[in-house]
C-alpha positions in Angstrom: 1.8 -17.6 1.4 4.9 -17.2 -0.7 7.4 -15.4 1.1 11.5 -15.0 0.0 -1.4 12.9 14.1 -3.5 12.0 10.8 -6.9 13.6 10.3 -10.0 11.6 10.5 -11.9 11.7 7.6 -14.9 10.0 6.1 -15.8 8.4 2.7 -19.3 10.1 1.9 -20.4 13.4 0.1 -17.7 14.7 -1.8 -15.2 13.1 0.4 -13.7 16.6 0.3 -10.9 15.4 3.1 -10.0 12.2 1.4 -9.6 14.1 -2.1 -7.7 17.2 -0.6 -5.1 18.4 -2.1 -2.4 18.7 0.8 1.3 18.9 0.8 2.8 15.6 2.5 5.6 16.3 4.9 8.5 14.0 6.4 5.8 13.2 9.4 2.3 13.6 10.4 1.0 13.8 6.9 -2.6 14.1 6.4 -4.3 12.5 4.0 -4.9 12.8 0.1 -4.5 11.6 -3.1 -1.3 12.1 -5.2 -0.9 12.2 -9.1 0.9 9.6 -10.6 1.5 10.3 -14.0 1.6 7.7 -17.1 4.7 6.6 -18.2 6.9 3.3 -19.1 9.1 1.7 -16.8 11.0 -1.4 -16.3 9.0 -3.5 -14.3 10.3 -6.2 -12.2 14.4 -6.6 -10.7 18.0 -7.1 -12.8 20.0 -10.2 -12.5 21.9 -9.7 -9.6 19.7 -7.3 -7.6 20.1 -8.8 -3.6 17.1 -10.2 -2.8 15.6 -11.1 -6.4 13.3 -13.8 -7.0 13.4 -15.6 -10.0 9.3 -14.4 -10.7 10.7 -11.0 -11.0 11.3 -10.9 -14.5 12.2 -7.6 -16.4 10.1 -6.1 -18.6 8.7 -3.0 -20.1 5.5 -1.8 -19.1 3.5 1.2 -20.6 1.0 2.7 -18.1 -1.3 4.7 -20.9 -3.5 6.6 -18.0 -2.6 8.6 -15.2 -3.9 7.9 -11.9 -4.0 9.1 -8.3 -3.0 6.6 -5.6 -3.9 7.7 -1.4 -0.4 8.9 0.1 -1.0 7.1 3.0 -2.6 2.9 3.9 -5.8 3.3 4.4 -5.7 3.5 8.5 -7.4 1.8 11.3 -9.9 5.2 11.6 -10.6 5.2 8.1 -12.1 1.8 8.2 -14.2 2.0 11.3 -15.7 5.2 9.7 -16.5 2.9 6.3 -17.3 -0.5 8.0 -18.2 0.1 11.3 -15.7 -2.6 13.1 -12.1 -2.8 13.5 -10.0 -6.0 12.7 -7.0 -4.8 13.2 -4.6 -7.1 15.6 -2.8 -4.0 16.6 -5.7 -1.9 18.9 -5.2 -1.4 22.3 -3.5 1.0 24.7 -0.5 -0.9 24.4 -0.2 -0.4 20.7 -0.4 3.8 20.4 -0.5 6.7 22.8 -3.8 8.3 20.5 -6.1 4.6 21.4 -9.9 5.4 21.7 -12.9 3.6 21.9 -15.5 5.2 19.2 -18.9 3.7 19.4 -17.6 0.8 21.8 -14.7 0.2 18.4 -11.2 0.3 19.8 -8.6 1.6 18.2 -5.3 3.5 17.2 -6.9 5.8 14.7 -3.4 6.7 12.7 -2.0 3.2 12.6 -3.2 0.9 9.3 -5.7 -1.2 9.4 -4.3 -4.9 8.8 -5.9 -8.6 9.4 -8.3 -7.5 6.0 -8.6 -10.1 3.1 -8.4 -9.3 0.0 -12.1 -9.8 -0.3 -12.5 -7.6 2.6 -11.1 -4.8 1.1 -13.3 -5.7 -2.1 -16.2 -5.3 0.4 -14.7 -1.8 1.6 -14.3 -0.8 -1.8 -17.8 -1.5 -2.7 -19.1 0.8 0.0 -16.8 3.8 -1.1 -17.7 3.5 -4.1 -21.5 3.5 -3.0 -21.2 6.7 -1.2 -18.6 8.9 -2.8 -20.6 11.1 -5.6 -17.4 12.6 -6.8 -16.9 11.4 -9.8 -14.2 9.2 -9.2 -14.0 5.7 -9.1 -12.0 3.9 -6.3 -9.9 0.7 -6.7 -7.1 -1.5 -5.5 -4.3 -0.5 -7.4 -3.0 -3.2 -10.3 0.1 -4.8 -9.2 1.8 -2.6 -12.3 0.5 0.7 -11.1 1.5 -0.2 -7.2 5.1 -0.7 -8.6 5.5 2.3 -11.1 4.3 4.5 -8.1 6.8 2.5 -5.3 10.1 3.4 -7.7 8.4 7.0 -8.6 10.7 7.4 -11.7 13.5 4.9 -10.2 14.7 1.3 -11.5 16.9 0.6 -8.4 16.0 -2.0 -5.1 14.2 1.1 -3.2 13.2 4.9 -4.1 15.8 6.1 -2.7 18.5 3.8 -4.3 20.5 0.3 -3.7 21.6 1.1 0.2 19.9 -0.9 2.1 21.1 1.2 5.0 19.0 3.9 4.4 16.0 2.0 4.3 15.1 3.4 8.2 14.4 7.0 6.7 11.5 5.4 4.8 10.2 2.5 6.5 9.5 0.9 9.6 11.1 -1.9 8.7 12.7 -5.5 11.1 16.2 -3.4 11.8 14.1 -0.3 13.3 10.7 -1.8 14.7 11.6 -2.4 18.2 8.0 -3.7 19.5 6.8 -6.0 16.9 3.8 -4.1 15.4 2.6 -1.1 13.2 3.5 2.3 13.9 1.3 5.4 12.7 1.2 5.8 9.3 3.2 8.6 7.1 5.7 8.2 10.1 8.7 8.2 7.4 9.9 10.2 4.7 7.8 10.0 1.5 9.1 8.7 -1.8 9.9 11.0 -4.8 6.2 10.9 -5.8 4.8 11.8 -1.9 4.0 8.2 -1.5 4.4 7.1 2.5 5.3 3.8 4.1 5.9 1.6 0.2 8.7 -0.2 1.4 7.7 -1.2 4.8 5.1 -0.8 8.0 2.1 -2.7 6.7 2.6 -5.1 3.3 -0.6 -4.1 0.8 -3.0 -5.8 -1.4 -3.1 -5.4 -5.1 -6.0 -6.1 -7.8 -4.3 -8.7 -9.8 -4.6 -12.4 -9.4 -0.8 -13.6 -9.1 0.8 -14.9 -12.5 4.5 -15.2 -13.8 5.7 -12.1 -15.3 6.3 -13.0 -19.5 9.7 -11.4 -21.0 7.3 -9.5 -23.7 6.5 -5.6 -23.2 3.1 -4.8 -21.5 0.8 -2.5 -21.5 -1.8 -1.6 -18.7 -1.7 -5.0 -17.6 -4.1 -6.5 -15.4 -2.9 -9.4 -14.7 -4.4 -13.6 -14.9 -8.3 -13.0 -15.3 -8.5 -16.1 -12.5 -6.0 -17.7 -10.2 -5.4 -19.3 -6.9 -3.9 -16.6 -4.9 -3.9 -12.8 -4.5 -0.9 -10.4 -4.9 0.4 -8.5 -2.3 3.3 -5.7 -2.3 5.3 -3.4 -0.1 7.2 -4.6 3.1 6.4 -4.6 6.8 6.9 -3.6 9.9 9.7 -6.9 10.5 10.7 -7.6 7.0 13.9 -7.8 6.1 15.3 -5.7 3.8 14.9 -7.9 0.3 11.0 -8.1 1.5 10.7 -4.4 1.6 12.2 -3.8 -2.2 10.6 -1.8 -5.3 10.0 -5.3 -7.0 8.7 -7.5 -4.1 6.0 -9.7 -5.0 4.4 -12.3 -2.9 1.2 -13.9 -3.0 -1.6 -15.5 -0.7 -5.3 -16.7 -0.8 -8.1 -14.1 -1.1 -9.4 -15.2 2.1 -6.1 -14.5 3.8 -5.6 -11.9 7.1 -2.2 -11.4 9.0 -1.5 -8.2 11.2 1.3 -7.4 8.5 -1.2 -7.2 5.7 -3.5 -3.9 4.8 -3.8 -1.8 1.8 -3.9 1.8 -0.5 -6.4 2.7 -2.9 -6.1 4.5 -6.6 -9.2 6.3 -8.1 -9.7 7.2 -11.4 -11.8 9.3 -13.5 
């Protein structure tokens, strides 16, 4: 690898509670899909940003479509309902005062679901996508759209500016996560576009194969069309806080599960 309560609700129909449209507040938000609207941005960290990898280049990058990306990681609930099992490392009484058994599944139904691959959540994907007659089509979002939404209009380290000391408001992060596991999701305030947890509690898989940024302008990138690893994004619940920045990027094998890894999805029309 390179390194530097929530409602239930269930992914057939019209998925009418996935798709509502809900206000998200500070804590306890329930979940829904938010607009992200297209735009340009600088994609990628300045010379001199604390934390920066040299992959990070700077560059433009034109987004041409809007898109809606799930306020919340898709939680440990929300992928028993779809797949019927629960891999999550994080389960048991210990881990949440909501734990259940549902169908002899264990679990803490608001805390994300992690120890999912990349292909996986391709498999999840597939059965949304099989079931939800709503016009939409679901998707891992591409590593592009996953940062334009994380800075939600802003080019510094977080969403909320350079002060790392105000990461705590945002994320369950290593300086505030005193047992050494996910917490509920939406626990922390919400960036400028409604997005929760972005910069820490559970890292999240993107679409794109992982390739080095070029210094040329972009637009709706993809990414490599093959590659040996899979990009991930975010931070977690005991990053530091250079892990847990805007323009983060870190990679791993497809095949790849860790109780620090889950994932959001984006639909489109």
């Amino acid at each position: 690898m390179k390194m530097k309560s929530i409602h239930r609700f269930a992914f057939a129909g019209l998925l009418v509670a996935f798709g509502a449209a809900l206000t998200p507040k500070a804590t306890a938000a329930p979940p829904s899909f938010v607009r992200i609207p297209a735009g340009t941005f600088q994609m990628g960290s300045p010379v001199g940003e604390i934390g920066r990898d040299i992959t990070e280049t700077q560059h433009s990058v034109t987004l041409t479509r809007d898109f809606e990306m799930q306020n919340l990681p898709v939680t440990q609930q929300q992928w028993v309902d779809v797949m019927g099992t629960n891999p999550s490392a994080f389960q048991s009484p210990r881990s949440c005062t909501d734990y259940r058994v549902v169908n002899g599944v264990s679990l803490c139904p608001n805390h994300p679901v992690e120890q999912v691959s990349w292909n996986d959540v391709a498999a999840f994907v597939k059965k949304v996508n099989a079931t939800a007659n709503d016009g939409y089509t679901y998707r891992l979002p591409t590593e592009a759209e996953w940062e334009y939404a994380a800075r939600a209009g802003t080019q510094t380290a977080y969403s909320f500016g350079n002060d790392e000391s105000q990461l705590g408001q945002y994320a369950w992060w290593g300086a505030n996560t005193y047992v050494l596991e996910t917490h509920d999701v939406g626990g922390k305030a919400p960036n400028p576009y409604g997005l929760y947890d972005m910069h820490g509690n559970i890292w999240q898989w993107v679409g794109d194969w992982y390739g080095a940024y070029g210094s040329a302008g972009a637009v709706d990138p993809q990414g490599p069309n093959r590659g040996w690893a899979r990009v991930f994004r975010g931070g977690f619940w005991f990053a530091d806080g250079p892990h847990c920045r805007a323009a983060g990027r870190y990679s791993v094998d497809a095949a790849y599960k860790g109780p620090s890894l889950g994932f959001r999805l984006v639909r489109t029309k």
